[in-house]
C-alpha positions in Angstrom: 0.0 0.0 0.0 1.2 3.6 -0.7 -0.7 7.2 0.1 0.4 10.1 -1.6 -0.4 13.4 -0.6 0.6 16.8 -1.4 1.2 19.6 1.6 1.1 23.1 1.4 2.8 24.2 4.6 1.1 27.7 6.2 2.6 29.9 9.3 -0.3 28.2 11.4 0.3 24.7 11.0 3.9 25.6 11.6 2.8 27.3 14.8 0.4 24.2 15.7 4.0 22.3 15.6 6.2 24.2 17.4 3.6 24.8 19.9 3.2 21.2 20.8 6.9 20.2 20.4 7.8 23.1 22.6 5.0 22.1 25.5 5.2 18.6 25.5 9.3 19.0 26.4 10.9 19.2 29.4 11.8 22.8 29.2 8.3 23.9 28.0 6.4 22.5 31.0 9.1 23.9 33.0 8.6 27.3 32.0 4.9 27.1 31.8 5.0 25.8 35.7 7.4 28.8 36.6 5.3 31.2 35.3 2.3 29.8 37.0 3.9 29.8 40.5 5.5 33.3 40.2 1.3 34.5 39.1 0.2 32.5 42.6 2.9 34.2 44.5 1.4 37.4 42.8 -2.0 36.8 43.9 -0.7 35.9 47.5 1.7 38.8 47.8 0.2 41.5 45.9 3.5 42.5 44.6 3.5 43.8 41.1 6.4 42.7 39.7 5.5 38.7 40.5 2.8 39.5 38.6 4.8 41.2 35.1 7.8 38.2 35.5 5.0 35.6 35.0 3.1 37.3 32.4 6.4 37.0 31.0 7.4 34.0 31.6 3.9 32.9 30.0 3.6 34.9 26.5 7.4 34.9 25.9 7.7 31.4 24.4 4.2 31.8 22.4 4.9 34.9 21.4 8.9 34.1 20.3 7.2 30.7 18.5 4.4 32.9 16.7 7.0 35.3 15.6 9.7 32.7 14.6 6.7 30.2 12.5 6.4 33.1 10.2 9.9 33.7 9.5 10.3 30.0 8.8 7.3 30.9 6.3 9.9 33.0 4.6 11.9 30.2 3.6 11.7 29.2 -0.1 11.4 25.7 0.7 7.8 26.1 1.8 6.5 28.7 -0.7 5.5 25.3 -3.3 4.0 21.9 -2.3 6.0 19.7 -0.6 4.6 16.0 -2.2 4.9 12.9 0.5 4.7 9.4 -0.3 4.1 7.1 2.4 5.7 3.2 1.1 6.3 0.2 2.7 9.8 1.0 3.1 9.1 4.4 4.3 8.2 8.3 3.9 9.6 9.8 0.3 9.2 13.5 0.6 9.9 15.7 -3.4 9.7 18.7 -4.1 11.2 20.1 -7.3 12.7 16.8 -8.3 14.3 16.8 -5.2 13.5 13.4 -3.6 14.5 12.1 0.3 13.4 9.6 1.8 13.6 8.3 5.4 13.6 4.4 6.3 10.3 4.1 9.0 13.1 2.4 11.4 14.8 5.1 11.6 11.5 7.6 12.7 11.6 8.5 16.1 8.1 9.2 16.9 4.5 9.6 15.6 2.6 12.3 17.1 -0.8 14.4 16.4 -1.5 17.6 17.5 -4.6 19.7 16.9 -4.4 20.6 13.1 -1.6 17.6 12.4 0.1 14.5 12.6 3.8 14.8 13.0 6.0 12.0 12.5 9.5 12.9 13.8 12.9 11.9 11.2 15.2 13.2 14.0 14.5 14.5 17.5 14.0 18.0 16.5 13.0 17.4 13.2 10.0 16.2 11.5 7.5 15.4 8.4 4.4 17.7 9.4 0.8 16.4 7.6 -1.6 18.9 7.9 -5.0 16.9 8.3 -6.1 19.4 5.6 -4.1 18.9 2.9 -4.4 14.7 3.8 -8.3 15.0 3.4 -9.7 11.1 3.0 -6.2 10.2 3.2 -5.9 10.8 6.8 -7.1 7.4 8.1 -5.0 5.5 6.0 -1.3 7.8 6.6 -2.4 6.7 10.7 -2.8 3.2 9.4 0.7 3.2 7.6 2.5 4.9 10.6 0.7 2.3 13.5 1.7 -0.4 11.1 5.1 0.6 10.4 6.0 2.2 13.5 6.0 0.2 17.2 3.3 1.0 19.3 5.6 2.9 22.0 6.3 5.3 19.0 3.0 6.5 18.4 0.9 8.8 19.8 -1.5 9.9 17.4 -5.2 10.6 18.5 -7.5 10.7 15.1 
């Protein structure tokens, strides 16, 4: 079996990403924990600037992910299509008769986020579907991942 799909990346899917690869790290929850204690010690203390360094704390990554997701956009590389071809042997990605391909053993992880299903090539890098651009296709790239991919390795919610 093989699905081929064609994805027109935007700034918000790119957002959607980053967002969820950002918050579902280490560093992210961190941050988003630090920020809410410093607005509880505000509450409790009434001091002003608990209050402004966890506002900060909160919008700054957000804020530094909107901004940098439409930079990316910038990029050449995303202005046309980007075509995937899912295959037994794994996930061909061509763009300008430029082709790559990936081997599935060698994905790291499969997950889905609000607007996407991510599958991860390397830790910090990854194929991004939009469920969009996959339309009746979706069901069947989630049956090729699950199939190809071990179980601990997925985490994709339909």
């Amino acid at each position: 079996m093989e699905v081929e799909f064609d994805v027109k990346m935007e700034a918000g899917i790119l957002y959607d990403y980053m967002m969820h690869h950002t918050y579902s790290s280490f560093i992210g929850v961190l941050g988003t924990v630090v920020g809410a204690l410093l607005l509880i010690v505000y509450f409790m203390d009434r001091q002003i600037t608990f209050l402004v360094l966890g506002m900060i704390v909160l919008l700054y990554q957000p804020w530094s992910l909107f901004l940098r997701s439409r930079q990316q956009m910038l990029n050449p590389a995303f202005k046309k299509p980007l075509h995937y071809k899912l295959t037994e042997e794994g996930i061909e990605v061509s763009q300008d008769g430029e082709v790559d391909s990936q081997k599935w053993e060698d994905m790291h992880k499969a997950v889905s986020t609000g607007s996407s299903i991510v599958v991860y090539t390397a830790r910090a890098s990854a194929c991004i579907f939009p469920k969009k651009d996959m339309g009746e296709n979706k069901y069947k790239v989630i049956e090729m991942i699950s199939t190809h991919m071990p179980p601990k390795k997925v985490r994709i919610r339909g």
